[in-house]
PDB file of N, CA, C and O in Angstrom:
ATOM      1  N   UNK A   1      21.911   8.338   6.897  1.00  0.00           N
ATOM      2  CA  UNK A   1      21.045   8.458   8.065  1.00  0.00           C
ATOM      3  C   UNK A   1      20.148   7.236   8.184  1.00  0.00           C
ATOM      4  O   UNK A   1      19.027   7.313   7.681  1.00  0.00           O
ATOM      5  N   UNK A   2      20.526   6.099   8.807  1.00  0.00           N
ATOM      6  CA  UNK A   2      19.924   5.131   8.402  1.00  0.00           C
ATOM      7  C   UNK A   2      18.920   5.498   9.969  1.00  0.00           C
ATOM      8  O   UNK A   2      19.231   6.271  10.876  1.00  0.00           O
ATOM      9  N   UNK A   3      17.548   4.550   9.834  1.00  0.00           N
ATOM     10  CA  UNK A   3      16.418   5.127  10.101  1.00  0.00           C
ATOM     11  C   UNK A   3      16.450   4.687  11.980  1.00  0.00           C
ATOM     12  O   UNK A   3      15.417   5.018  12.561  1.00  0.00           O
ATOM     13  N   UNK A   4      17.286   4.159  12.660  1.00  0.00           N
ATOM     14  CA  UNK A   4      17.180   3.389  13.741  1.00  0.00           C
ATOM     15  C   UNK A   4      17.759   4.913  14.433  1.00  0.00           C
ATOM     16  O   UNK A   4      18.140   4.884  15.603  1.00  0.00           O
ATOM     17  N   UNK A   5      17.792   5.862  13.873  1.00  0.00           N
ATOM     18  CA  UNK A   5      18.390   7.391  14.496  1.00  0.00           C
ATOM     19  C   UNK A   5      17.843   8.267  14.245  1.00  0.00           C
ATOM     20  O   UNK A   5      18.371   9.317  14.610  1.00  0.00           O
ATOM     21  N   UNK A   6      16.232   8.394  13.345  1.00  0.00           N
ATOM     22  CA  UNK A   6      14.980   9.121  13.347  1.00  0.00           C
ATOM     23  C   UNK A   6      14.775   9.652  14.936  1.00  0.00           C
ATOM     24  O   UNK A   6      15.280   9.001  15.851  1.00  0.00           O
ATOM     25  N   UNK A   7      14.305  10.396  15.098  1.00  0.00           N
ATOM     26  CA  UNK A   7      13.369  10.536  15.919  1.00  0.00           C
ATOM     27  C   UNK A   7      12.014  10.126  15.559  1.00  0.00           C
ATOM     28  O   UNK A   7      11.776  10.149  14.351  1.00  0.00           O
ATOM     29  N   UNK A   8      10.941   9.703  16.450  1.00  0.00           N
ATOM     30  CA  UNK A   8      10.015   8.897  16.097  1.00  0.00           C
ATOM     31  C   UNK A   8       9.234  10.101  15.203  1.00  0.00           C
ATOM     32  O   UNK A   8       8.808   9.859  14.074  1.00  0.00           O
ATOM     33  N   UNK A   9       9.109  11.305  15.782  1.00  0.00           N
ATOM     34  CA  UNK A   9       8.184  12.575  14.444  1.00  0.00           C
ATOM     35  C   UNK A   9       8.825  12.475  13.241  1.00  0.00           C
ATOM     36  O   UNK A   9       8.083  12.237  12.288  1.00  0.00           O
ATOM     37  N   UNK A  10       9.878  12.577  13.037  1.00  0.00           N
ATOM     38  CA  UNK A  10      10.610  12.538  11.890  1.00  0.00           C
ATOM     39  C   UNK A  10      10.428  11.509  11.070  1.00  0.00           C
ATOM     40  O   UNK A  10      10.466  11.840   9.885  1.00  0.00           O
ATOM     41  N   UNK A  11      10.170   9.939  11.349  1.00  0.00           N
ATOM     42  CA  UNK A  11       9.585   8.848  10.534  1.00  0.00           C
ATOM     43  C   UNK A  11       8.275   8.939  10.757  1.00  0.00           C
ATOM     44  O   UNK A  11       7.811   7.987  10.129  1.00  0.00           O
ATOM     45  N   UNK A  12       7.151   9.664  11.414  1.00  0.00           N
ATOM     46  CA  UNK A  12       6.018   9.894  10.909  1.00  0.00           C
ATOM     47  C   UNK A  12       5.467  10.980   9.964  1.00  0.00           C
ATOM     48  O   UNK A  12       4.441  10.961   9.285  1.00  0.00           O
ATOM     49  N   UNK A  13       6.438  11.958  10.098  1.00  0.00           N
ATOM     50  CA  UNK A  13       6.146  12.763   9.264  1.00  0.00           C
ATOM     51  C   UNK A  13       6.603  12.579   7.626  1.00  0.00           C
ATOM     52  O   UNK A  13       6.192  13.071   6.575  1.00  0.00           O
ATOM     53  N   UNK A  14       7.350  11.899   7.873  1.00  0.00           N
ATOM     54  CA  UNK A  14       7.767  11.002   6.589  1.00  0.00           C
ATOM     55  C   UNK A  14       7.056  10.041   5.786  1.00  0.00           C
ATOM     56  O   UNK A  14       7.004   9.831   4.574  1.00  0.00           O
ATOM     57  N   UNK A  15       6.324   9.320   7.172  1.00  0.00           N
ATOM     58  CA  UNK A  15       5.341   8.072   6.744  1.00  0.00           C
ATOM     59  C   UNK A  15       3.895   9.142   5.931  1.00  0.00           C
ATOM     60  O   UNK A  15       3.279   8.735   4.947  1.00  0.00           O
ATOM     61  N   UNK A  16       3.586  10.597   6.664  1.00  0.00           N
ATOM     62  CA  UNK A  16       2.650  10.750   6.153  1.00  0.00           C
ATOM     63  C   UNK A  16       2.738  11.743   4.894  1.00  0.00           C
ATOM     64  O   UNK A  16       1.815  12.158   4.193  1.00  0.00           O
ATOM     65  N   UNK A  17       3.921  11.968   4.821  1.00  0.00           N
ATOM     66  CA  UNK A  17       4.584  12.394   3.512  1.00  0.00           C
ATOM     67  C   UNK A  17       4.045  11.255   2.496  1.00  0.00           C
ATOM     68  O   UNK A  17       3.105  11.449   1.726  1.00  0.00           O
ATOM     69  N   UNK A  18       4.562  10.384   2.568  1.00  0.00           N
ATOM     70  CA  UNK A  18       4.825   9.211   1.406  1.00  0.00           C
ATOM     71  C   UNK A  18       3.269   8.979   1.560  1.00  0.00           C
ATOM     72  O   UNK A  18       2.894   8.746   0.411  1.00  0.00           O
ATOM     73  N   UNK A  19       2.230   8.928   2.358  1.00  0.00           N
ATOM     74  CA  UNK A  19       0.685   8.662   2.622  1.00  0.00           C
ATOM     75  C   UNK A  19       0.389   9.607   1.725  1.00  0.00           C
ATOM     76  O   UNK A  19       0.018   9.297   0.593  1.00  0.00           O
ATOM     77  N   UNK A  20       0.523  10.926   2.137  1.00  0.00           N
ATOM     78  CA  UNK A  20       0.099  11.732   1.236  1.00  0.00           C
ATOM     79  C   UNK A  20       0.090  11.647  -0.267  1.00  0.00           C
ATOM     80  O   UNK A  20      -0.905  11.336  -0.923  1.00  0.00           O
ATOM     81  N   UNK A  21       1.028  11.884  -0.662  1.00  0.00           N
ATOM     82  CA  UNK A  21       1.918  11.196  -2.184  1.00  0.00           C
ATOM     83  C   UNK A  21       1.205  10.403  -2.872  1.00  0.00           C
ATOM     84  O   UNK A  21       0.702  10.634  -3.972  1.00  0.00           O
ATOM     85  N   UNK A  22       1.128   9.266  -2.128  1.00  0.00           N
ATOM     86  CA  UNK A  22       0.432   7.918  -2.887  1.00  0.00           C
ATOM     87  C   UNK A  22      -0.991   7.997  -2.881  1.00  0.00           C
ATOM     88  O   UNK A  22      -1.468   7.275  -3.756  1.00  0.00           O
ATOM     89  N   UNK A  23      -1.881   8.641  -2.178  1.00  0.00           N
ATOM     90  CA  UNK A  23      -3.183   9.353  -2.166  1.00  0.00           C
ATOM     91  C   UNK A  23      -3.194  10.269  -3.596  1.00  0.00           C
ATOM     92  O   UNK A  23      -3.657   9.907  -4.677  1.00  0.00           O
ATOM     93  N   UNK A  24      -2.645  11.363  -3.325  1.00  0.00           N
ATOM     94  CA  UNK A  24      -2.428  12.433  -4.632  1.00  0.00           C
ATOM     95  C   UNK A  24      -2.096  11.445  -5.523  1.00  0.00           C
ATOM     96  O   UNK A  24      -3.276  11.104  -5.603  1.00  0.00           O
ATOM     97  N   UNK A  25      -1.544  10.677  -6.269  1.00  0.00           N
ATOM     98  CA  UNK A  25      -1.334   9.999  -7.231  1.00  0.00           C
ATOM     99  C   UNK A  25      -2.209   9.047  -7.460  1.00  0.00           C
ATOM    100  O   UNK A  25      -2.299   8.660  -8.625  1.00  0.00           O
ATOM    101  N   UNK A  26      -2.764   8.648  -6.798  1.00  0.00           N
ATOM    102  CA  UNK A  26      -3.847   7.393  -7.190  1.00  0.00           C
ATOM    103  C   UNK A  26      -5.045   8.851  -7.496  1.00  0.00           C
ATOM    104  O   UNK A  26      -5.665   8.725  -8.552  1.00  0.00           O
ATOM    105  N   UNK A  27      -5.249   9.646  -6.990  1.00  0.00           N
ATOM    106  CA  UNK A  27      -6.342  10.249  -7.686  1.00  0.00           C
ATOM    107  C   UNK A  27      -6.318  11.326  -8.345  1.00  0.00           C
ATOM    108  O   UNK A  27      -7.255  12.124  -8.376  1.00  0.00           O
ATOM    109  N   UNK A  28      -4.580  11.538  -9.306  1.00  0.00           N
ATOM    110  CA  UNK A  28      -4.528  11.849 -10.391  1.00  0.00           C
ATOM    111  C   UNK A  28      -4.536  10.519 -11.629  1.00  0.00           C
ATOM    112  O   UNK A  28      -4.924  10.481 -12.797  1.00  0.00           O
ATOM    113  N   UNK A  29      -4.106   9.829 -11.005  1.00  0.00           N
ATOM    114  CA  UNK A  29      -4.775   8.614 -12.070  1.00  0.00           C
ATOM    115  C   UNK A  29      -5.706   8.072 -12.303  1.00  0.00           C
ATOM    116  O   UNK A  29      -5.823   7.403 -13.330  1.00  0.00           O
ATOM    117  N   UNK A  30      -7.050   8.262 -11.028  1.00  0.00           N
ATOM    118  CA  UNK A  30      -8.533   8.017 -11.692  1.00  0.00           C
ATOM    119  C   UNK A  30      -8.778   9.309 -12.355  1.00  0.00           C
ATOM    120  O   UNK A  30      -9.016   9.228 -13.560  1.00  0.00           O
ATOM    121  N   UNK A  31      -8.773  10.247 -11.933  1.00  0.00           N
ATOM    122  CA  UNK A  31      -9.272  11.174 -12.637  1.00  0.00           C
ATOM    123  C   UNK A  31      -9.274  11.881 -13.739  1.00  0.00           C
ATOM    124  O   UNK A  31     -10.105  12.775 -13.898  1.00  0.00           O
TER     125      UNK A  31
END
């Protein structure tokens, strides 16, 4: 499924997937 066939929600909800993620992980590693 290469990404030029997303629908545009589908790569944002993705983008804020992976946002999310990398948030939760940076502040299981300060903490």
């Amino acid at each position: 499924m290469p990404p030029k066939i997303w629908r545009k929600r589908e790569r944002n909800k993705l983008i804020m997937f992976l946002n999310n993620n990398s948030v939760n992980n940076l502040m299981n590693f300060l903490l």
